[in-house]
C-alpha positions in Angstrom: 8.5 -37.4 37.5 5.4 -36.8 38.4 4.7 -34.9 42.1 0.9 -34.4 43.6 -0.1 -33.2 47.1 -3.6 -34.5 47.6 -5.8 -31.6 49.9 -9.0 -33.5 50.1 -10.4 -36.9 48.7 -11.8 -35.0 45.3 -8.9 -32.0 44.6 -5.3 -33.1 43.8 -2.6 -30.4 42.5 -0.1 -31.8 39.6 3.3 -30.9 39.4 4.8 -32.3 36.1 7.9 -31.9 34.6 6.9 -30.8 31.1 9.6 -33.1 29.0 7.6 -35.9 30.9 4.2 -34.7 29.4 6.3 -34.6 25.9 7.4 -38.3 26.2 4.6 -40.4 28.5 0.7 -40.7 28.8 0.0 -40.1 32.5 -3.0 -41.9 33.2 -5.2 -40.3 36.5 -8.4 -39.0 38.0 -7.8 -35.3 38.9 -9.2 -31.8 39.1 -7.4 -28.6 37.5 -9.4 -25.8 38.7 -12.6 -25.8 36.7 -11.5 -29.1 34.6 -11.9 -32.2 35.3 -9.7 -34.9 34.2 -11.6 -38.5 35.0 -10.0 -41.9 33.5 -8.5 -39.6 30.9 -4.8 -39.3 29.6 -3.4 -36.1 30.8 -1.1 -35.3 28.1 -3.4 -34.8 25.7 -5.7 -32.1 28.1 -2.2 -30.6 29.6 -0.9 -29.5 25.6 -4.6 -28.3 25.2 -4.7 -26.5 28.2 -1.5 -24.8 27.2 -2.3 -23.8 23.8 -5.9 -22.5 24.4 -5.4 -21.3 28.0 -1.3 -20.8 29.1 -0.1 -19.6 25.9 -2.7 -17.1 24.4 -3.1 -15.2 27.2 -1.3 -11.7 27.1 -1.2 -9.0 30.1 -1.8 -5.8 28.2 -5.0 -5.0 29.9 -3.6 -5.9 33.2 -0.5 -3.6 32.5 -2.9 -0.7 30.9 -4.1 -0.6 34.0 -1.5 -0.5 36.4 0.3 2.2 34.3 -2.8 4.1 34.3 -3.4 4.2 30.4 -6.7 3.6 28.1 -6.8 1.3 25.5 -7.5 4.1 23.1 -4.6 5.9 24.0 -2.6 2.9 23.3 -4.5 2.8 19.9 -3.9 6.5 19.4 -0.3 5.6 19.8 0.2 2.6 17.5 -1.9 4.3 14.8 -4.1 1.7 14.6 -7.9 0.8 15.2 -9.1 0.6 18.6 -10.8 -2.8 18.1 -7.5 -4.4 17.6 -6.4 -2.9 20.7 -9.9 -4.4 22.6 -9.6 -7.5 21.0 -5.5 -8.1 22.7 -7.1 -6.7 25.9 -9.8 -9.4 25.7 -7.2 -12.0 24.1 -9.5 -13.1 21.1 -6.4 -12.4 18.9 -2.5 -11.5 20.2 -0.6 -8.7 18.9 2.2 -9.6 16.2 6.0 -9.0 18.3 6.9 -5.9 16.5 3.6 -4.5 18.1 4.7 -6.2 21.3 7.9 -4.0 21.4 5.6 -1.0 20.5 3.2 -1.6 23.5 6.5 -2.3 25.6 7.4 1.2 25.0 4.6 2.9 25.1 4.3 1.1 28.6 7.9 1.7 29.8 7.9 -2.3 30.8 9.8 -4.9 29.2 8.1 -7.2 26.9 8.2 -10.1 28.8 6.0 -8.7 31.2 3.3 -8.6 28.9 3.5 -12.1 27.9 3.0 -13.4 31.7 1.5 -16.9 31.4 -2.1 -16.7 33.2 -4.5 -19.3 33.6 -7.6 -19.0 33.6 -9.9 -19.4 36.6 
């Protein structure tokens, strides 16, 4: 099913049931944020959007911060080079899940809390 609350004439908010994004082309003029979507199918965007914007984004610098902690001290702690540790923080690459766990711990958070879906904005 497919819900929207229109706000004004040019912003309307989606809410889509995902296993309808899976099975139909939903066929609208909208604006996401930043994107616009104009005489465009939206399941095409909506999976791109999630790969490139839902699902690569980590919260390890977020977390690093609220627990008080450097990214080099999380490096000094994995063994590893401080570059890979910038690079998760900036999310130009994700860490593999055994490193997860490892930044989990070192954290004293659960796992999942790194892997909060953000979007960007």
């Amino acid at each position: 099913m497919l819900f929207y609350n229109s706000k004004n004439n040019s912003t309307i908010c989606i809410y889509v049931n995902y296993e309808q994004i899976l099975y139909t082309y939903v066929y609208i003029n909208v604006t996401i944020g930043a994107f616009v979507i104009k005489n465009q199918f939206l399941r095409p965007f909506y999976l791109s959007l999630m790969a490139k914007d839902v699902v690569k984004y980590n919260r390890i610098k977020a977390t690093l911060a609220l627990k008080d902690r450097t990214s080099k001290e999380l490096a000094e702690h994995l063994k590893i080079n401080a570059q890979t540790v910038s690079s998760w923080c900036t999310n130009s690459r994700q860490p593999r899940l055994d490193e997860l766990y490892a930044i989990a711990d070192f954290l004293d958070v659960e796992p999942i809390i790194l892997l909060e879906p953000r979007t960007k904005s």
